[in-house]
C-alpha positions in Angstrom: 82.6 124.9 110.5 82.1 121.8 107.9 84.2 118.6 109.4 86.5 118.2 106.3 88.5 115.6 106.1 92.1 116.8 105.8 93.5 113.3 104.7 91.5 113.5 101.4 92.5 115.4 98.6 90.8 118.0 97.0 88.9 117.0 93.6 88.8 120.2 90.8 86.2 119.7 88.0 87.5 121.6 84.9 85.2 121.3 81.6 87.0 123.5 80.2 90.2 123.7 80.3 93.1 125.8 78.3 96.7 126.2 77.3 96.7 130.1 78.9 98.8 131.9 76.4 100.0 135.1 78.5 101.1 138.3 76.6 102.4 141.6 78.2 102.9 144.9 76.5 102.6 148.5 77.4 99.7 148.8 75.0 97.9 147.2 72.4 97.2 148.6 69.4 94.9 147.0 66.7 96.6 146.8 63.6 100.2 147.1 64.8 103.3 144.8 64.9 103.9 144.2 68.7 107.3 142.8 69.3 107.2 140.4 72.2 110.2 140.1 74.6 108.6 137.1 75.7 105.6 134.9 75.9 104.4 132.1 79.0 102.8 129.3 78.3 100.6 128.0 81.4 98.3 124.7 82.1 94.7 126.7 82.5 91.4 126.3 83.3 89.6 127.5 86.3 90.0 124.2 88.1 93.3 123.7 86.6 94.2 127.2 88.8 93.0 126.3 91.8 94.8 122.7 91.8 98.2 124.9 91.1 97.4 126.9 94.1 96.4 124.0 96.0 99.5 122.2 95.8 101.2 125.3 96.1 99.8 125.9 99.3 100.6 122.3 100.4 97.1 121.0 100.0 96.5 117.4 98.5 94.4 117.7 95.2 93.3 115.7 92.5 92.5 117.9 88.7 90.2 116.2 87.0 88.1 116.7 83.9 88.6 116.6 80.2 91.4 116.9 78.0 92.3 116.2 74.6 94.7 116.1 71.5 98.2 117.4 72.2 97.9 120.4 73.8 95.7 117.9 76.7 98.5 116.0 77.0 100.6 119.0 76.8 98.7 120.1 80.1 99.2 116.2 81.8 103.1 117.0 81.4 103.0 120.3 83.1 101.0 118.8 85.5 103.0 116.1 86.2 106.0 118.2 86.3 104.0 120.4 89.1 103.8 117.0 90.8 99.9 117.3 90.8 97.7 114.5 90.3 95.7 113.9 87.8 92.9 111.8 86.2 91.0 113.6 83.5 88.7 111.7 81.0 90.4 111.7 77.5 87.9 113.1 74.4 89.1 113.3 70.6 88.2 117.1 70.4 91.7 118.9 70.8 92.1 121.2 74.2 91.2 125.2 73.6 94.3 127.8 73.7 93.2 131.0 75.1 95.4 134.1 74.7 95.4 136.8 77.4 97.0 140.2 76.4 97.9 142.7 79.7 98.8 146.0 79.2 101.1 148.4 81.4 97.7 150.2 82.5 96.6 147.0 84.1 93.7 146.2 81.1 93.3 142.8 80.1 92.4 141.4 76.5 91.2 138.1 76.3 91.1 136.1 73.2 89.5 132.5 74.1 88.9 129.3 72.2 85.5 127.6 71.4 85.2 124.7 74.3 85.2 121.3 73.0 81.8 119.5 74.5 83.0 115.9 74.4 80.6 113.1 73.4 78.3 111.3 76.5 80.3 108.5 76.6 82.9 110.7 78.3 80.0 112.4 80.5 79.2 109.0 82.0 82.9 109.0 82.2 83.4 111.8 84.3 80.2 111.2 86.6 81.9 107.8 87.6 84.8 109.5 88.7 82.5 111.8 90.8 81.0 109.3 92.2 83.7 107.8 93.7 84.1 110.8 96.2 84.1 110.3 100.0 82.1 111.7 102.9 83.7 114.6 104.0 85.9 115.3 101.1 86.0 118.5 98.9 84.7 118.8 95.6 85.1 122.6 93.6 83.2 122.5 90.2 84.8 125.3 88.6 84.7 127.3 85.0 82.1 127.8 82.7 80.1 124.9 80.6 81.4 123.4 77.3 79.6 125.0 74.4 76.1 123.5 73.4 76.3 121.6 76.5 73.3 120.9 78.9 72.8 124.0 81.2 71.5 121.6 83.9 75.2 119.5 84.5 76.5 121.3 87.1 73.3 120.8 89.2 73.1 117.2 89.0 76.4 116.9 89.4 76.9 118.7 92.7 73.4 116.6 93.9 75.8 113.5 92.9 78.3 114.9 95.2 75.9 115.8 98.0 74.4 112.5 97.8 78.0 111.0 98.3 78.3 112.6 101.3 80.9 115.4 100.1 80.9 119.2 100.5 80.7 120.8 97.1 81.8 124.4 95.5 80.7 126.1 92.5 82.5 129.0 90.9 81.0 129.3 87.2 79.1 131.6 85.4 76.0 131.9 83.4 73.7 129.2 83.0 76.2 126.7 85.1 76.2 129.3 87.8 72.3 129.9 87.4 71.3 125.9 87.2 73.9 124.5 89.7 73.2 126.9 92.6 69.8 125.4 92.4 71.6 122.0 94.0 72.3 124.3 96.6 76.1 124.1 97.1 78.1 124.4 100.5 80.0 127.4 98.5 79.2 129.5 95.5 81.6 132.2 94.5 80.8 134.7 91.8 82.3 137.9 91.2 80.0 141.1 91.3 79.9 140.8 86.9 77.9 137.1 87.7 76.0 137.3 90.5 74.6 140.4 88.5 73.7 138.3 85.4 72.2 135.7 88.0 69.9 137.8 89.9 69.0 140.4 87.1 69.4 143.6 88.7 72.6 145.8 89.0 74.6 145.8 92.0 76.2 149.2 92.7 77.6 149.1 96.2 78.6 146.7 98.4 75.1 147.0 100.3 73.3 145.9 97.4 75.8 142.9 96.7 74.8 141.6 100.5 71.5 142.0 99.6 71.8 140.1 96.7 74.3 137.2 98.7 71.5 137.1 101.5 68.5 136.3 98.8 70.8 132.9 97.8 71.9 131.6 101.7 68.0 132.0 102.3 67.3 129.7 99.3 69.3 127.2 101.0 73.2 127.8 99.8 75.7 127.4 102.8 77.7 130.3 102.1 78.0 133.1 99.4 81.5 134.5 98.9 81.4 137.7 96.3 84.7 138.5 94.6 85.1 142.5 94.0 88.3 142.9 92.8 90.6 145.7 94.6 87.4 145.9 96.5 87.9 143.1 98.2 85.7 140.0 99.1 81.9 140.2 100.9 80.9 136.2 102.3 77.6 136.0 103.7 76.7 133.2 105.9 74.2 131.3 107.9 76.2 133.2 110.9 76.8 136.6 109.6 78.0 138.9 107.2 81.6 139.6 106.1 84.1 141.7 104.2 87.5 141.9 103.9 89.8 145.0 102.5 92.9 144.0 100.5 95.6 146.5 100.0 96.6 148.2 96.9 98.9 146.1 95.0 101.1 146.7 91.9 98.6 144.2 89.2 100.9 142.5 86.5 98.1 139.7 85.6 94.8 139.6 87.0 94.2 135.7 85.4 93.7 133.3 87.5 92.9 135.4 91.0 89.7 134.3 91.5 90.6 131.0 91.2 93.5 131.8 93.5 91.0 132.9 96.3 88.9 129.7 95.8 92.6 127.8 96.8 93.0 130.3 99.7 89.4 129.3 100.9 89.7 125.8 100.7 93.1 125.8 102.3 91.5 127.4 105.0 88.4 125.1 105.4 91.1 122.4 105.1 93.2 123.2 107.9 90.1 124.1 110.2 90.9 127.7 110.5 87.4 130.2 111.8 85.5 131.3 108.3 86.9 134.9 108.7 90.4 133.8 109.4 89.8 131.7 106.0 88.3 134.8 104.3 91.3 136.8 105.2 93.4 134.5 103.8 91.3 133.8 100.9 91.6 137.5 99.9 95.5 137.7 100.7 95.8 135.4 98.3 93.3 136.6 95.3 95.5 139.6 95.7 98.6 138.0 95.6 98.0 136.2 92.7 97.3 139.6 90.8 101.3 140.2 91.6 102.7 136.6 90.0 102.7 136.5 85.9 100.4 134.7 83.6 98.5 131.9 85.9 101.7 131.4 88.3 100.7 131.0 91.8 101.6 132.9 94.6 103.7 131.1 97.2 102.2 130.2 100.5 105.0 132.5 102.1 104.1 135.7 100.0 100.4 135.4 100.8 101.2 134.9 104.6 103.3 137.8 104.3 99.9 140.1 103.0 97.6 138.5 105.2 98.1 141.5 108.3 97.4 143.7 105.6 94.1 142.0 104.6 91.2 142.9 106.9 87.9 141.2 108.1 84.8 143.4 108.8 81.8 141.7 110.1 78.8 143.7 108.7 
């Protein structure tokens, strides 16, 4: 089990983050009117989400990363009004608004902005701010890269981290998922649509998702934790393989549960619980977050409460 120290607050890197514009209907329909009874408004981000869950789970945390024009400090209001602190490096470029449209059969349509990439004066900003991080404390690097930026940041980032003496995650995508596992993070969590796209080859069944998991711990990543959807989670470790079953739940937005599961999994690590018992949770809460609308977290009650109903298999 890492030695984390629970004093210290958890530090979320979001690059990217979003006003989350979430939109229900029973259907959408290209080139209809769609009355809306009403539309939610959420600070988002993939970082962002798990700093929500965090402190809704009663976990110090610290969001940090950039933000810009008014919808930035649109997000540092909500923020503050979720009591979470903050400390994000201002650019001139205005914050993204992405627009997520579920529909009554549980399909999701996503409409998102053009990141803003910030100029390197508020890169050397940010690394600062990484630097300061302390031995034993958490660091989650999470979201996809700013548009025409270098592929590579995430990588020297996390070895900034590492060097620092902290334990680092990574849940991105593409070319940050592909160049900052090669800084060989203490966590990487992809879901079965990235670690595809990272390793080239299809991944059918859960067998071949191990597999896949196992090729990336032997390169020298501390753990590998697979999100699958209703499917559930697969983690593969040093000490073993694992995977949990989640129940069947009624889905009225699946934004944000990934980063919902990163929370459970931290809040886990933070309160020293075995890695299943934090993988069990982890998955309680992915799935709980499916159940809350737009980017709202679960409570910490409500995903206690689905936790005997979330099982750990060791493989």
């Amino acid at each position: 089990m890492l030695e984390t120290k629970a004093s210290q607050p958890v530090i979320t890197v979001t690059l990217t983050p979003a006003v989350d514009v979430a939109i229900s209907v029973h259907e959408l329909v290209p080139g209809k009117l769609h009355r809306l009874p009403a539309v939610r408004q959420d600070p988002g981000g993939k970082g962002i989400n798990v700093s929500k869950a965090l402190r809704a789970f009663g976990i110090p945390t610290l969001a940090t990363g950039f933000l810009g024009g008014d919808r930035g400090q649109w997000i540092r209001t909500k923020l503050d009004e979720l009591s979470i602190p903050h400390d994000f490096v201002d650019i001139s470029e205005e914050t993204r608004m992405n627009v997520k449209v579920s529909e009554g059969n549980g399909r999701l349509t996503e409409f998102n902005s053009v990141s803003p990439a910030g100029a390197a004066a508020n890169w050397q900003e940010l690394e600062a701010k990484i630097s300061n991080v302390q031995p034993g404390q958490w660091i989650a690097f999470c979201g996809r890269l700013p548009d025409e930026m270098n592929a590579w940041w995430y990588r020297d980032a996390i070895e900034l981290a590492k060097e620092r003496g902290a334990f680092t995650l990574l849940d991105s995508s593409g070319d940050g998922l592909r160049f900052g596992c090669q800084a060989k993070p203490d966590i990487v969590k992809p879901n079965r649509t990235e670690l595809t796209a990272l390793i080239g080859r299809r991944l059918n069944t859960t067998a071949e998702v191990v597999a896949a998991a196992t090729d990336l711990v032997k390169e020298g990543i501390g753990t590998v934790v697979v999100s699958l959807g209703g499917d559930g989670v697969v983690a593969v470790t040093e000490a073993g393989v694992f995977q949990t079953l989640v129940p069947e739940v009624v889905t009225e937005s699946s934004v944000g549960a990934g980063d919902t599961l990163v929370a459970g999994l931290l809040y886990g690590l933070h309160r020293g619980l075995s890695f299943a018992d934090c993988l069990q949770l982890a998955a309680a809460a992915g799935t709980c977050a499916t159940r809350t609308p737009g980017t709202e977290s679960p409570t910490l009650a409500s995903v206690e409460a689905l936790v005997p109903q979330t099982r750990v298999i060791v493989l």
